[in-house]
N, C-alpha and C positions, 0 to 999 in steps of 0.2 A: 691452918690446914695445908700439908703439904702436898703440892700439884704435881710435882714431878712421878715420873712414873719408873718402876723399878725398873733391875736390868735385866728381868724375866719378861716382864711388857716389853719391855723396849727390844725384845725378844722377837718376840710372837709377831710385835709389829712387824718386822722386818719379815720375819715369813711368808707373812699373807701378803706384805710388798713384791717380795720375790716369784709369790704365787701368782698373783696377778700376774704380773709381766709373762710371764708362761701362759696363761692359760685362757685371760681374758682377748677374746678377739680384735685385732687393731681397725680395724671395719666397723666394729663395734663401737669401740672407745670413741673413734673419727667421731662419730655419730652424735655422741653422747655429749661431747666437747661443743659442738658446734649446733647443740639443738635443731638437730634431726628429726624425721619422725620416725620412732622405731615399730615395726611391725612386729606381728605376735611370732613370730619366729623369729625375732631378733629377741624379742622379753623372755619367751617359754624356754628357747634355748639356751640363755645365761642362764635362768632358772633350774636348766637341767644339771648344767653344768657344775653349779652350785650342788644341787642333790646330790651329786655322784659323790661328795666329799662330805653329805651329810653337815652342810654348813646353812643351807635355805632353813633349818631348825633350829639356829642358832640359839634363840630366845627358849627352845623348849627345853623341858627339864630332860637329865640324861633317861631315867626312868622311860621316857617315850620317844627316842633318840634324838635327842638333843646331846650339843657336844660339853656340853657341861663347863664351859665357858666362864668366865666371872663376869660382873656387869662392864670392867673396864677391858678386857679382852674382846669384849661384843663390840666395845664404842671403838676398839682402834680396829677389829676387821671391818666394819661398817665404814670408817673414816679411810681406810686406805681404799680398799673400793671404791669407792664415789669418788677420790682423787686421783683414783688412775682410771676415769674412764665410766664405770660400770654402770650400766640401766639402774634406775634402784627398781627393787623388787617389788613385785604385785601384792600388796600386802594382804589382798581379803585373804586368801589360803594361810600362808603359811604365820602371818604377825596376826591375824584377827579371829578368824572361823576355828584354827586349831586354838589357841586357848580355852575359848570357850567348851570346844568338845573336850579336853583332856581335864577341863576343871571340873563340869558338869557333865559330861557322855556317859552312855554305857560305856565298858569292855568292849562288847560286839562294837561299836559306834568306833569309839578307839580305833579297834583292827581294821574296821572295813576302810573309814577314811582319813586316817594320818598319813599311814604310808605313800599314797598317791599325791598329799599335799607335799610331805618332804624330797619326796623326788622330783617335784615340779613337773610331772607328767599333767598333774587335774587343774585344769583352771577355775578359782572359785571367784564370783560374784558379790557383790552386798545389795540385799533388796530389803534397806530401809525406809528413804526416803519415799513421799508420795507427793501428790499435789496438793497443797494445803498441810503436809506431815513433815517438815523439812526441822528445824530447829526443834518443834513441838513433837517428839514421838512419841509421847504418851495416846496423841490422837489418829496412829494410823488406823485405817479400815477395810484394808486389805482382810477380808474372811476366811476364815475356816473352818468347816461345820465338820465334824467327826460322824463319820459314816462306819460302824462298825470295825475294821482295821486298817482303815485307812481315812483322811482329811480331803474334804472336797474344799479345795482353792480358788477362790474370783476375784478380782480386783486388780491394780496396777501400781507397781514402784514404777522411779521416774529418776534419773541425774544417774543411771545405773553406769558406772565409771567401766567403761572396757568391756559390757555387758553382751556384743556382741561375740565374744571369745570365748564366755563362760558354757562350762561343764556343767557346774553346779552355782546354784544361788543359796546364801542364806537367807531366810527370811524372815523379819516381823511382822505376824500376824494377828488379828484381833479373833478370838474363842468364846470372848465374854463380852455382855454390854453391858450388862449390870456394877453397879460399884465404880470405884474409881477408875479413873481408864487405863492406868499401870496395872490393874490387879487382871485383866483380860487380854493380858499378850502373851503369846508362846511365841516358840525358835521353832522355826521349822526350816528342815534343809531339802531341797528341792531340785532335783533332774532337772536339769534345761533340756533336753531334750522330749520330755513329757508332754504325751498330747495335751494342747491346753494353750500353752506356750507358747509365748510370741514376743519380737523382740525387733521396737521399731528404733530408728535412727532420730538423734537430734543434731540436727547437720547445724556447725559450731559457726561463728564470723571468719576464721579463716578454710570454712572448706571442709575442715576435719570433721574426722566423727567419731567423737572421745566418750561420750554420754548416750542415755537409750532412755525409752519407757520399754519395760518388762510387761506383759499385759498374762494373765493368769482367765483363762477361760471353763473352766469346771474340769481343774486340773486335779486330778487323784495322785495322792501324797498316802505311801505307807504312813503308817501309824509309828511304828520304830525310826522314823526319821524325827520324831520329834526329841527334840534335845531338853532335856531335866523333865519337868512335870507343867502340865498345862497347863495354863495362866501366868506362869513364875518367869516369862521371857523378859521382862523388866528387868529380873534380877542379872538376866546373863547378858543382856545388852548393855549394859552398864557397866556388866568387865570388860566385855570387848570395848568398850568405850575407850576408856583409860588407855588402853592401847592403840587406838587409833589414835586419839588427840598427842600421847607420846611421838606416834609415827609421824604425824603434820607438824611436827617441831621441825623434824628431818635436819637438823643442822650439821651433818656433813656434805647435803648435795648444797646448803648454802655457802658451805664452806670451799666448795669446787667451784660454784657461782660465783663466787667474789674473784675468785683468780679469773676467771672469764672478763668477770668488768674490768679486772686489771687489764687484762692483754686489748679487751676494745679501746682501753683509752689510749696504751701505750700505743694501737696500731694508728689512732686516729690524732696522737701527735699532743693529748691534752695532759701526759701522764710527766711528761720534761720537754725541755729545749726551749725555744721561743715561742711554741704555740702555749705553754702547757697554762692548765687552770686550776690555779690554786683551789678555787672552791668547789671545785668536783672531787680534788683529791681530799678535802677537809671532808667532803662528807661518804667518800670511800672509807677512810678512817674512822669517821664514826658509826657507817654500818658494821665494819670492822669486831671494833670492842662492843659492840649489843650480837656478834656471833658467839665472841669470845664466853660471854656471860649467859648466854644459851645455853653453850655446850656443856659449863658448869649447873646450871639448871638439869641439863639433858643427864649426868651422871649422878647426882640426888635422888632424879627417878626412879633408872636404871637398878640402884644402891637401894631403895626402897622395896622395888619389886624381888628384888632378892630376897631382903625379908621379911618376905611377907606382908610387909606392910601395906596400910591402901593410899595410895599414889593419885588416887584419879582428881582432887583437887590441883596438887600439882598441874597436872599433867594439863590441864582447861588453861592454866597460866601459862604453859610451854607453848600449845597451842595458840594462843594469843600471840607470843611474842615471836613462835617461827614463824605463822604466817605473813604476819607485817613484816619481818626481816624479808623475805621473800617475793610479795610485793615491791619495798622500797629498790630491793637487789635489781630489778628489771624497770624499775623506773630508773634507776641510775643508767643503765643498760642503753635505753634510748637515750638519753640525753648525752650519752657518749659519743653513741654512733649515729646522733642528727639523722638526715635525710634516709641515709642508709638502714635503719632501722625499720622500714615502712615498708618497700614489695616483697610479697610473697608471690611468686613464680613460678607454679607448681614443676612445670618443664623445664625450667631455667634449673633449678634445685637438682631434680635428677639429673641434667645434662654436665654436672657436677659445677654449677656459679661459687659453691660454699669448698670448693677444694682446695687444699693445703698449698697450692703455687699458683690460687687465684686472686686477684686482690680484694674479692671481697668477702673472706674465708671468713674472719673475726664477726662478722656481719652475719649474725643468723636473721633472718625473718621474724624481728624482734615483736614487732607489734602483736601480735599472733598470739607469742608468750607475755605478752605485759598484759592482754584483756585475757588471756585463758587463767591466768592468776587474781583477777577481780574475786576470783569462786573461792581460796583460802581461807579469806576470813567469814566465809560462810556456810563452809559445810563443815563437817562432823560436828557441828554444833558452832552457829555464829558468835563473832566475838564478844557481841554485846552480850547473848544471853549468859559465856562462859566468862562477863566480869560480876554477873551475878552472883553467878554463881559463887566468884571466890571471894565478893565483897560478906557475902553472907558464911561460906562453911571454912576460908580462913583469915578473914579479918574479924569477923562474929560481928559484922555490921549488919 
């Protein structure tokens, strides 16, 4: 298999490098480098920014303005972003919720909500998970009882990622209780502003507040928001699936994260000279090559969904293996930067502690990110349940 990439890629790459440098905010970048926390006007704004050049659609087909892109054109502008800097993007809208509308939507559904996804004006939510629904979605119970033209909604998702920003929520809902419990879920997509609605905080161990419970109070939901035919939301959760476990591969922000660990070590003297530790750098080099072989995985995918093929086994295996790379990436992280890896100083941080001619810039408030990343190998589907998965549909054990 030849790796090398033409000199049309090696094209394009260059472009979207150049682009970046123009266009991406160095405020921004600072930020992004040195695990910051960014505000929804720091994410929605790259997002716009992205719209305006009709690149936040990258993945979609040209048909629904996607730029018509090949799967290795996707992976190098994806790749140059994230190493120069760039938020990565909010995926419920434009990597998750549109797929599934442009695969399954009406036309009407098409018009009314692509456009606002690709411009990155609408901020979409995911209201999968429940309490007790987390790995197991065949058992959510979130209700929805069809009231003539419109759905009356009660119940509560929970782990809702950024949930207080959203516009709109996706949601799995249960329609049915008879039969199996895949055969009585539908898609419903859902106004967060909707009386009904409510959306409380799960205040995180550093302070943050990155997750929510969504709570649904005899929330009325037109009837035309429901996505394909009633009961069949099984089927379209399960495309979006493929796509998110793709998405949690993310192996070019891991690929901007290893340069991080590099420069913590070099900063903190373990990377050469006389302090240096050989066996941190052995095992920088061996997270290393399990990116390298990622990324080769992440383009299999990529090359699959192209045509048409169905990916979503893959993709549970991608899943498994960028999570752990990402985990391990942030355990190396501390053990770089020792002592230093541990206050978080909310006042200190903004009084600018983490800035570029301070000493201790390399030093983000690691710990923060080392237990905010325990959650990887547990959502969009734990890892244990996604090696069942592939022990059974591609080993046939």
């Amino acid at each position: 298999m030849d790796l090398r990439f033409t000199d049309e890629e090696s094209a394009f790459r260059a472009g979207i490098r150049q682009w970046a440098t123009e266009h991406l905010p160095s405020a921004l970048a600072h930020k992004v480098h040195h695990g910051l926390h960014l505000t929804r006007d720091d994410q929605q704004g790259w997002a716009r920014i992205l719209g305006r050049e009709g690149w936040l659609a990258s993945g979609w087909p040209e048909t629904h303005g996607g730029p018509g892109w090949t799967a290795v054109q996707r992976h190098l502008f994806e790749e140059e972003l994230a190493l120069a800097g760039a938020p990565r993007v909010v995926p419920f809208g434009p990597v998750m919720v549109a797929p599934v509308i442009i695969a399954f939507g009406t036309p009407d559904q098409q018009r009314r909500f692509l456009p606002g996804i690709a411009s990155g004006d609408v901020w979409w939510s995911q209201g999968y998970s429940e309490p007790g629904s987390g790995s197991d979605l065949a058992s959510v119970q979130c209700k929805a009882e069809r009231r003539g033209d419109y759905y009356l909604v009660n119940g509560q998702k929970t782990w809702t990622t950024l949930g207080q920003h959203g516009d709109w929520i996706f949601c799995l809902v249960r329609t049915k209780s008879e039969g199996k419990p895949q055969t009585g879920i539908s898609f419903l997509l859902i106004d967060m502003k909707s009386p009904g609605v409510s959306v409380r905080p799960i205040v995180l161990l550093d302070g943050s507040r990155e997750v929510n419970e969504v709570w649904f109070d005899n929330v009325e939901v037109p009837a035309d928001q429901l996505i394909g035919e009633e009961n069949q939301g099984w089927t379209y959760a399960k495309h979006l699936l493929s796509h998110e476990r793709t998405n949690i591969a993310d192996v070019n922000r891991s690929k901007r994260e290893l340069e991080r660990l590099k420069r913590i070590a070099k900063a903190e003297g373990l990377w050469d000279g006389p302090q240096a530790d050989g066996r941190l750098r052995d095992q920088i080099a061996r997270v290393e090559v399990d990116i390298v072989a990622l990324e080769m995985m992440v383009l299999r995918v990529l090359t699959a969904q192209k045509g048409s093929r169905q990916s979503l086994d893959i993709a549970g295996l991608l899943k498994i293996r960028g999570s752990e790379i990402q985990q391990r990436l942030a355990e190396l992280m501390m053990l770089a930067a020792g002592p230093y890896a541990l206050p978080r100083i909310d006042d200190a941080l903004e009084a600018g502690w983490q800035g570029e001619h301070v000493g201790a810039a390399h030093c983000a408030p690691l710990a923060g990110n080392y237990f905010n990343l325990r959650k990887t190998t547990i959502y969009g589907g734990s890892n244990e349940v996604q090696r069942n998965i592939v022990a059974q549909t591609v080993l046939g054990s």
